[in-house]
Structures are given as structure tokens and as C-alpha cells.
C-alpha positions in Angstrom: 0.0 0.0 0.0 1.0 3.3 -0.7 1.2 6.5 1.5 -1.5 8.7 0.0 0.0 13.0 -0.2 -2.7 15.9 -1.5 -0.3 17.8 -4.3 -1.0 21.1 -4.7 -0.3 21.9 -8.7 1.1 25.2 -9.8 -0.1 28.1 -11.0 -3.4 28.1 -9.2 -3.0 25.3 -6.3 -4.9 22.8 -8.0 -5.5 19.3 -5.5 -4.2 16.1 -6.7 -3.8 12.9 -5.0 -0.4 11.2 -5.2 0.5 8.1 -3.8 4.6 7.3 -2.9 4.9 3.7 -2.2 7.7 3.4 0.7 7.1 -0.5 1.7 5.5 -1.8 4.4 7.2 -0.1 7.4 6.4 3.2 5.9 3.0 2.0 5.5 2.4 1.7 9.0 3.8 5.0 10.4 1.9 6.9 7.6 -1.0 4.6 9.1 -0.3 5.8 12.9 0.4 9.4 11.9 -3.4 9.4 9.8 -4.9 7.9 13.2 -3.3 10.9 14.9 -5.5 13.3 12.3 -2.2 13.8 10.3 -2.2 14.8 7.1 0.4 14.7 3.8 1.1 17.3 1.6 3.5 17.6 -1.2 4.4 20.8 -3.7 6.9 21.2 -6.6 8.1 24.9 -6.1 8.6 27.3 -8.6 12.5 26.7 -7.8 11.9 22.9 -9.0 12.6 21.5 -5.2 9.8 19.5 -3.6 8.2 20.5 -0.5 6.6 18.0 1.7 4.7 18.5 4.9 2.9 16.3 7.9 0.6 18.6 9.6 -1.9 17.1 12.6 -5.3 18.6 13.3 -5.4 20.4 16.3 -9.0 20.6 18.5 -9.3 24.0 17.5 -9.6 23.2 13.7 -6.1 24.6 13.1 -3.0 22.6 11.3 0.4 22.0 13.4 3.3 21.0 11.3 4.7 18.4 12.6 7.4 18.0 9.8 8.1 19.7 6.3 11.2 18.5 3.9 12.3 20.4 1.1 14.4 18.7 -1.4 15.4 18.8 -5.3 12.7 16.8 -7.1 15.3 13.6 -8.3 16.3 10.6 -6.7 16.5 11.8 -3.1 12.4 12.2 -2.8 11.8 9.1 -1.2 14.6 9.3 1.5 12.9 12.5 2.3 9.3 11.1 2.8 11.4 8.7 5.0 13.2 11.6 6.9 9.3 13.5 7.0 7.1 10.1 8.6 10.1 9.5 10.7 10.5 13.3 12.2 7.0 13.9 12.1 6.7 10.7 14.6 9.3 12.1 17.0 7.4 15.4 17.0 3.7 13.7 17.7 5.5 11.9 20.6 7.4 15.1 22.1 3.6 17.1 21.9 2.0 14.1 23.1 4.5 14.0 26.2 3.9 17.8 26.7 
């Protein structure tokens, strides 16, 4: 299964749903971090670099980024939705500790 990102499309922000497959460890932490009302994002900049963002709904409505990486759009994309799931865990853990 893959982990499912909203991409916003250039000029206008246009939604599109991507899916990056990162195997079945992946799988599961993108699974945990969607339980936590986590969401995934993912851009291609006007510099050509890839933005990609976890942000969890907070109880007010409003959107805490958890994690954002920004990398150039090539080979090293999917070690950077690694580096995201992975930091974004660490961050939901550190909020949920206080």
C-alpha cells in the first residue's frame, strides 16, 4: 500500500492525489500518523525543489506542522518522505508527552 499526499499543482494550487509507495514499514507509520489526524502534503516549487509536509489537526480546527522536507525533485524524494514520517513521529510523541 502506498502512502496517500494531496499535491498542490502550480499556477493556481490545484488538489491532486499522489501516492509514494515506501514499503510496508512506511506503510504503518503513515497509518499511525493518519490515526493521529495527520495529514500529507507535497508541492513542486517554482524553484523545481519538492516541499513535503505532515501537519496534525489540532482541537481547534487549526494545522500544526509536525514535519516539512524540502528537497530537489530527483532521486532523493523518497529518503525525504522517509526523513518526514520519521520526524513527524518524533514530533507527535514530544507534543503528546507535553
Amino acid at each position: 500500500m502506498a502512502i496517500e499526499f494531496t499535491q498542490y499543482i502550480l499556477p493556481n494550487g490545484r488538489k491532486k492525489l499522489i501516492k509514494i509507495d515506501r514499503g510496508p514499514a512506511y506503510d504503518k507509520k503513515a497509518s499511525a500518523l493518519r490515526k493521529a489526524k495527520c495529514r500529507f502534503e507535497a508541492e513542486i516549487l517554482r524553484t523545481g525543489e519538492v516541499s513535503f509536509t505532515c501537519e496534525q489537526e489540532e482541537s481547534d480546527g487549526n494545522w500544526l506542522t509536525l514535519s516539512i522536507e524540502v528537497v530537489p525533485n530527483g532521486p532523493g524524494i523518497l529518503e525525504a518522505v522517509d526523513r518526514l514520517i520519521d520526524n513527524a513521529l518524533k514530533k507527535l510523541k514530544k507534543v503528546a508527552n507535553g
